[in-house]
C-alpha positions as protocol buffer text, in pm:
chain_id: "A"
residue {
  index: 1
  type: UNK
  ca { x: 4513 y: 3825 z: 5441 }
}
residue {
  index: 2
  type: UNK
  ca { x: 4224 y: 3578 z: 5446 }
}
residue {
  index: 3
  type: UNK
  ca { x: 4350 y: 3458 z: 5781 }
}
residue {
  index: 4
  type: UNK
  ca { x: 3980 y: 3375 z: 5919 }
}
residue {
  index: 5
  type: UNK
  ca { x: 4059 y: 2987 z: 5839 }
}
residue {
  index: 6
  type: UNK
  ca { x: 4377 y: 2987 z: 6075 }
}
residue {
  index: 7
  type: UNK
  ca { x: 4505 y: 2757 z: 5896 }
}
residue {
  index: 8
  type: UNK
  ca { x: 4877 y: 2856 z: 5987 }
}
residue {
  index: 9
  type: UNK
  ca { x: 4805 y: 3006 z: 6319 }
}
residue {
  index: 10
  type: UNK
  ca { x: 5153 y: 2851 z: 6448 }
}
residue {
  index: 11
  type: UNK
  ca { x: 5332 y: 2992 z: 6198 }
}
residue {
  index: 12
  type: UNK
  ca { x: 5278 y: 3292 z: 6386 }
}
residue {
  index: 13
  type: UNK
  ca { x: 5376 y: 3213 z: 6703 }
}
residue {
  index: 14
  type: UNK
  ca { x: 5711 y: 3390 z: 6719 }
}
residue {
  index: 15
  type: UNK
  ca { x: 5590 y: 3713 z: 6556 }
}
residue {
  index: 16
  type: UNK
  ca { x: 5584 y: 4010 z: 6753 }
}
residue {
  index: 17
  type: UNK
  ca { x: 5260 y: 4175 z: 6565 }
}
residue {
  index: 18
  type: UNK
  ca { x: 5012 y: 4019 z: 6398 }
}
residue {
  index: 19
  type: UNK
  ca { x: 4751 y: 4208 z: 6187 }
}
residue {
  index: 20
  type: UNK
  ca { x: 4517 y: 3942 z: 6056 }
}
residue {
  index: 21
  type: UNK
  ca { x: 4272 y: 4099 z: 5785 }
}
residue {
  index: 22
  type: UNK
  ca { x: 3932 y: 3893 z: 5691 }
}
residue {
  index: 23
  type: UNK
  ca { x: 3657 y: 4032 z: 5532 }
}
residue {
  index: 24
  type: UNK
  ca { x: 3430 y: 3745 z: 5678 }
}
residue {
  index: 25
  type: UNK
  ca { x: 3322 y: 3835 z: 6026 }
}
residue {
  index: 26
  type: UNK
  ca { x: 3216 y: 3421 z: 6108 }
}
residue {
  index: 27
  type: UNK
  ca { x: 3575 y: 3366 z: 5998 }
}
residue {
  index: 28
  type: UNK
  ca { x: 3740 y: 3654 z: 6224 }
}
residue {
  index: 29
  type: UNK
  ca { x: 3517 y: 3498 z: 6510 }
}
residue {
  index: 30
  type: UNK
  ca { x: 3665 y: 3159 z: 6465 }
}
residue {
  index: 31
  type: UNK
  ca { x: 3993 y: 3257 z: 6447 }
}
residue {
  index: 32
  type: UNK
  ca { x: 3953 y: 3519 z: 6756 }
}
residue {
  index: 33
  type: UNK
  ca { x: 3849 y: 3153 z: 6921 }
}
residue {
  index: 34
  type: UNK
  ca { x: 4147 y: 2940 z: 6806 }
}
residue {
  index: 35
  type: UNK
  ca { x: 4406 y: 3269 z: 6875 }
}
residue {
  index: 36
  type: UNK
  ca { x: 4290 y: 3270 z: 7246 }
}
residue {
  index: 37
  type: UNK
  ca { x: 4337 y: 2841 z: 7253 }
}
residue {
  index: 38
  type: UNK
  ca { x: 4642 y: 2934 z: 7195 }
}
residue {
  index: 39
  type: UNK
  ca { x: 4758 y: 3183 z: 7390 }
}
residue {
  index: 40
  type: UNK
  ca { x: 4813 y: 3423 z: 7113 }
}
residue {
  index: 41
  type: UNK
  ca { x: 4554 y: 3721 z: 7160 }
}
residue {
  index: 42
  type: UNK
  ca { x: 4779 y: 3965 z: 7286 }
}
residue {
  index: 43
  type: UNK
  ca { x: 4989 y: 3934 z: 6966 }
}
residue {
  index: 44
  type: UNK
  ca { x: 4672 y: 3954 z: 6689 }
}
residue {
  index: 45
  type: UNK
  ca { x: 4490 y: 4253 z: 6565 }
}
residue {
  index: 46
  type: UNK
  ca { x: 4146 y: 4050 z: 6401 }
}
residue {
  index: 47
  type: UNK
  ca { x: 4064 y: 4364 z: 6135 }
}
residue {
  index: 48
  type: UNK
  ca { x: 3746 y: 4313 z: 5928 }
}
residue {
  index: 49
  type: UNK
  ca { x: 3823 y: 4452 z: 5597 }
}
residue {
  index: 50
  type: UNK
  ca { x: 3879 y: 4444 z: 5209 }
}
residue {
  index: 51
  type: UNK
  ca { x: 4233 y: 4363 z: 5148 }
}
residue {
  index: 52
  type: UNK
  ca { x: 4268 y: 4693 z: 4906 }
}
residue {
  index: 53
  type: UNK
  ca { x: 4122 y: 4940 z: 5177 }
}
residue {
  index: 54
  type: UNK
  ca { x: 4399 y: 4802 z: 5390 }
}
residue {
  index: 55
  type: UNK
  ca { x: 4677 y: 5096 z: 5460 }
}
residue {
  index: 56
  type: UNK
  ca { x: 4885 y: 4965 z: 5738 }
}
residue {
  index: 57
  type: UNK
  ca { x: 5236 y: 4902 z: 5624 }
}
residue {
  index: 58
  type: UNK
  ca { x: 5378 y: 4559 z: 5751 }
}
residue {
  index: 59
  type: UNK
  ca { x: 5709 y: 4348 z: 5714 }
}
residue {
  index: 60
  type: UNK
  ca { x: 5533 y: 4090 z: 5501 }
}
residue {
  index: 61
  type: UNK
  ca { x: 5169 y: 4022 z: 5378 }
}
residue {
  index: 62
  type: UNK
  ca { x: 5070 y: 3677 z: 5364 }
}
residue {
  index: 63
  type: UNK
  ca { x: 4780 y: 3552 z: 5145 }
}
residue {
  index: 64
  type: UNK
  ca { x: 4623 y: 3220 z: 5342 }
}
residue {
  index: 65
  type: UNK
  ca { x: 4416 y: 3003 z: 5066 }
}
residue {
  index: 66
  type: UNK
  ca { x: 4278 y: 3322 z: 4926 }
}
residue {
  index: 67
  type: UNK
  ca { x: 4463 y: 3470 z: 4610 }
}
residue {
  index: 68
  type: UNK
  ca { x: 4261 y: 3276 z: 4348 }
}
residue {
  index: 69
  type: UNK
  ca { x: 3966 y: 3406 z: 4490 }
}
residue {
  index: 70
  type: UNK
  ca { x: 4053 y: 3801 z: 4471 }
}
residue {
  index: 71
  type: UNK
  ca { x: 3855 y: 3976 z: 4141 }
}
residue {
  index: 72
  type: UNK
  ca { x: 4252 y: 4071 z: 4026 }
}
residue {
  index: 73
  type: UNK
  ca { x: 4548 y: 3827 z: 4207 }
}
residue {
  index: 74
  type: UNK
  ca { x: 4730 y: 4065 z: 4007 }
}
residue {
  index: 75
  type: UNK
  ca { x: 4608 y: 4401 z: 4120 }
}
residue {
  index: 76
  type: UNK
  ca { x: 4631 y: 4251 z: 4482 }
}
residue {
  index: 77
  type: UNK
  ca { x: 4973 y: 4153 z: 4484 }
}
residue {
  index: 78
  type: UNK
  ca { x: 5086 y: 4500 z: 4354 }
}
residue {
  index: 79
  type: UNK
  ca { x: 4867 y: 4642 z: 4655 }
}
residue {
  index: 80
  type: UNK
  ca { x: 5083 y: 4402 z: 4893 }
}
residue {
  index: 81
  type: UNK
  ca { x: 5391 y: 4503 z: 4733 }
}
residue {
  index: 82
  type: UNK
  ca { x: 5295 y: 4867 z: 4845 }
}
residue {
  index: 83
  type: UNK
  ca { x: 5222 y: 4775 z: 5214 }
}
residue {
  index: 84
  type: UNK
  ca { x: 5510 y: 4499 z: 5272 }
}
residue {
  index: 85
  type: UNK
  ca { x: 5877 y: 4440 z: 5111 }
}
residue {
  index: 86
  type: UNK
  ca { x: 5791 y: 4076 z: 5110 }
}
residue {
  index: 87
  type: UNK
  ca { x: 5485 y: 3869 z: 5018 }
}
residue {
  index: 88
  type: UNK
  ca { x: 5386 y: 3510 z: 5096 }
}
residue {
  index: 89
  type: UNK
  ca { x: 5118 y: 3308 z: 4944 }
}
residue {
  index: 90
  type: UNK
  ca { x: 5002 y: 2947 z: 5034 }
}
residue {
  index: 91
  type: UNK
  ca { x: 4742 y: 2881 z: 4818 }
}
residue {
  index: 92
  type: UNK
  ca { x: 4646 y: 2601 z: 4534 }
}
residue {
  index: 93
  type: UNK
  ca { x: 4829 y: 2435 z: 4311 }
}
residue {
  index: 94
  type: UNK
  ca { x: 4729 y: 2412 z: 3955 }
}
residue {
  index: 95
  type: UNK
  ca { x: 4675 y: 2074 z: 3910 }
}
residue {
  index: 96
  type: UNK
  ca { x: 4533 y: 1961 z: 4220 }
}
residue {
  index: 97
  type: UNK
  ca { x: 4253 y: 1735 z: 4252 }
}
residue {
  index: 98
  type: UNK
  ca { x: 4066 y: 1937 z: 4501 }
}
residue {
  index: 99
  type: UNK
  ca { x: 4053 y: 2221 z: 4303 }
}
residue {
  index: 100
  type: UNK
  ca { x: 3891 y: 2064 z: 3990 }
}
residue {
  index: 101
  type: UNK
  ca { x: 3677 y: 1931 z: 4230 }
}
residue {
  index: 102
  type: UNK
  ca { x: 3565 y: 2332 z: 4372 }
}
residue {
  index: 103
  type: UNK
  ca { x: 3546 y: 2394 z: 4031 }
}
residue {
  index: 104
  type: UNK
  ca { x: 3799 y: 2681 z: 4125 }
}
residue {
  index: 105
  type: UNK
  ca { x: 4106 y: 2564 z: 3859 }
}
residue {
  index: 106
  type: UNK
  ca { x: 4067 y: 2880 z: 3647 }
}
residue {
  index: 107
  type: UNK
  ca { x: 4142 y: 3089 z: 3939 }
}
residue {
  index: 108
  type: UNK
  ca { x: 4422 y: 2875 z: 4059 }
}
residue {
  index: 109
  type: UNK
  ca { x: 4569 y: 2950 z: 3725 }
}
residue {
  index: 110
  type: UNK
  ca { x: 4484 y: 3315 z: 3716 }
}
residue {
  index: 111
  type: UNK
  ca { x: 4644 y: 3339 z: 4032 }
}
residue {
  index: 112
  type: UNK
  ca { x: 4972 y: 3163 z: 3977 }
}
residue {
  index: 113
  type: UNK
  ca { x: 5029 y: 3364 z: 3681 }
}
residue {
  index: 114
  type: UNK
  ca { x: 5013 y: 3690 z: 3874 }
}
residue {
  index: 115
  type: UNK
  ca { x: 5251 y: 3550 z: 4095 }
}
residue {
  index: 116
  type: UNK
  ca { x: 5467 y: 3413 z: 3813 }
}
residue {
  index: 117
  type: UNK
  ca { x: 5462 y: 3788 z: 3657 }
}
residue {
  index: 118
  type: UNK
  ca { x: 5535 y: 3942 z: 4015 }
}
residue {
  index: 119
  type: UNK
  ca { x: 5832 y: 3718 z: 4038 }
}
residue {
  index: 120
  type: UNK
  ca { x: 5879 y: 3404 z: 4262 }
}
residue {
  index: 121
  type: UNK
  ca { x: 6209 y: 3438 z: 4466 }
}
residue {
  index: 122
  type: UNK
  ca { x: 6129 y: 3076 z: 4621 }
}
residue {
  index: 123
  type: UNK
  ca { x: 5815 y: 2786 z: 4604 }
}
residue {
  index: 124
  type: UNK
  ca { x: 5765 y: 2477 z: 4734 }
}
residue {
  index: 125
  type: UNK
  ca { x: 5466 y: 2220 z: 4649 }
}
residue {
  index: 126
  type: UNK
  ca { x: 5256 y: 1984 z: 4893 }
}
residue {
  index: 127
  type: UNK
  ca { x: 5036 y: 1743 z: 4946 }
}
residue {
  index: 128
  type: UNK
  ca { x: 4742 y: 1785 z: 5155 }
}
residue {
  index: 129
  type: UNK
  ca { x: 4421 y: 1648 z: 5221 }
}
residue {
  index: 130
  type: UNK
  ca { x: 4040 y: 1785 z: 5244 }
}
residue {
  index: 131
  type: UNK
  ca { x: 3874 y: 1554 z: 5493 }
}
residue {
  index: 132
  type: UNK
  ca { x: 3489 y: 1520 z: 5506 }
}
residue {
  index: 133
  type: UNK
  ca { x: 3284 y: 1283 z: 5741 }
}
residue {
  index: 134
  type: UNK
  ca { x: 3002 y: 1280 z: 5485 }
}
residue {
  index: 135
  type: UNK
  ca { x: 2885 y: 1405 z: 5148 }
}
residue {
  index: 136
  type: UNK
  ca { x: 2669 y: 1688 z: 5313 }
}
residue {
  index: 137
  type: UNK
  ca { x: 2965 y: 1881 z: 5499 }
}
residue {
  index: 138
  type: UNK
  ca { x: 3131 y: 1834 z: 5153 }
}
residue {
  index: 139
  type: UNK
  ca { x: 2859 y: 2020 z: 4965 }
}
residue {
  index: 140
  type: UNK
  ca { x: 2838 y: 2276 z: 5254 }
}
residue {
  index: 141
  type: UNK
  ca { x: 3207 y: 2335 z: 5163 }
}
residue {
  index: 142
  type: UNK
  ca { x: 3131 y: 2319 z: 4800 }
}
residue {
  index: 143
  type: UNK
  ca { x: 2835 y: 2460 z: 4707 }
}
residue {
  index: 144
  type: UNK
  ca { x: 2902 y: 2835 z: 4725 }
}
residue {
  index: 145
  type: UNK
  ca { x: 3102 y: 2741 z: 4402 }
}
residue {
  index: 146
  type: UNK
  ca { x: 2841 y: 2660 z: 4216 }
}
residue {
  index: 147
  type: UNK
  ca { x: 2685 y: 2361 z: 3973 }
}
residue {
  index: 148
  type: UNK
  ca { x: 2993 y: 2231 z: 3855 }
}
residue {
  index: 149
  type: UNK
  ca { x: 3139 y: 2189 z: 4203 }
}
residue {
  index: 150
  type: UNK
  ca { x: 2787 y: 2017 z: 4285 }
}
residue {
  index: 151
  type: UNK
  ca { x: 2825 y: 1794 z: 3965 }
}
residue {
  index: 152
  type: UNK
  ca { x: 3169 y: 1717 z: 4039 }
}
residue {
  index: 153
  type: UNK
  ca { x: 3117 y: 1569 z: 4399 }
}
residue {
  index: 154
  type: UNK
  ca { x: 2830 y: 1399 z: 4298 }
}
residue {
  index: 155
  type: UNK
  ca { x: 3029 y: 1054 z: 4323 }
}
residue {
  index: 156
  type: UNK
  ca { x: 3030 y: 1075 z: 4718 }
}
residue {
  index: 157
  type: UNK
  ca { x: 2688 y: 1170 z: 4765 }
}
residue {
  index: 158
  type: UNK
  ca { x: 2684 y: 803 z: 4962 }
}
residue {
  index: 159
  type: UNK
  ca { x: 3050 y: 795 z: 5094 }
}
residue {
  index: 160
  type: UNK
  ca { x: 3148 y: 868 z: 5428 }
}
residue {
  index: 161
  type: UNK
  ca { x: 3506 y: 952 z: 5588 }
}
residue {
  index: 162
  type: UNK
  ca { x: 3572 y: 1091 z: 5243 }
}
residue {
  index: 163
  type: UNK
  ca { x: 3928 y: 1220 z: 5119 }
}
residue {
  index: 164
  type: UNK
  ca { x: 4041 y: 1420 z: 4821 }
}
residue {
  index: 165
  type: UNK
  ca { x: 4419 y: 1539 z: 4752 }
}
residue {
  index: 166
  type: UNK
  ca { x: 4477 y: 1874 z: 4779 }
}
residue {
  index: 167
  type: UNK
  ca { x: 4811 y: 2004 z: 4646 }
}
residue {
  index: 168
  type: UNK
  ca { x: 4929 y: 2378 z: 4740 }
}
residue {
  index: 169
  type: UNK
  ca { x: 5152 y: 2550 z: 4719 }
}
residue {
  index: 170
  type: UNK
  ca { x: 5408 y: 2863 z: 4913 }
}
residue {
  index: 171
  type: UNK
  ca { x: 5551 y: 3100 z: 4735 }
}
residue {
  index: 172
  type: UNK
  ca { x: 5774 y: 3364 z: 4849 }
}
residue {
  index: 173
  type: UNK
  ca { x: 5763 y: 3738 z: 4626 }
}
């Protein structure tokens, strides 16, 4: 779920089946793009859709960067719990520095309490990075969150090359 970034597109590669579910068609074109790069195509199944219209049972559902941004993390993690045995979710960490700075920490904490409440077998934290040649492909990434994402980046609005932590997490239900 939310696999339109790709973001973990290798950590497919062994899989026999992949069903990746996006409801954003740009994103499903992008990663139809990086799957074929790599070889992968006959493997995926792109599927436009909203995660809780999604029927097709699975061995595990895994949540790419996209948890905290579901209406109910809750709701949705009961819905994979109904498709899959196991569920996986990389997503971000409360805390981080990037997420204060998408204005998105409320929803990193809504979401890691659902998870919390659904029962974390196993999690591990990193340490990432979101790198940005200039201040406008920041607010392109940004803005979408609204004011207090704009406000928040307002200190590189003259930086280039810029770099903010990003800490995320896995978490195996």
């Amino acid at each position: 779920m939310g696999a339109g970034g790709g973001q973990f597109l290798d950590l497919y590669r062994d899989a026999a089946r992949i069903v990746a579910i996006d409801s954003d068609p740009a994103a499903l074109r992008q990663l139809e793009s990086a799957v074929a790069a790599r070889g992968l195509a006959d493997r995926f199944d792109l599927v436009r859709a909203d995660f809780f219209e999604v029927t097709r049972c699975a061995e595990i559902v895994v949540f790419e960067f996209c948890l905290h941004e579901m209406p109910d993390p809750a709701k949705a993690l009961e819905h994979a719990r109904a498709l899959a045995p196991e569920a996986l979710v990389f997503d971000h960490a409360p805390g981080s520095t990037w997420t204060w700075h998408a204005a998105e920490e409320d929803k990193v904490v809504r979401s890691t309490q659902a998870m919390e409440a659904c029962g974390i077998r196993r999690r591990a934290v990193f340490h990432g990075e979101q790198r940005f040649r200039d201040y406008a492909e920041l607010l392109d990434k940004v803005a979408t969150q609204g004011p207090t994402a704009i406000e928040r980046i307002a200190p590189y609005r003259e930086r280039r090359d810029i770099v903010i932590p990003m800490k995320y997490l896995a978490a195996s239900l």
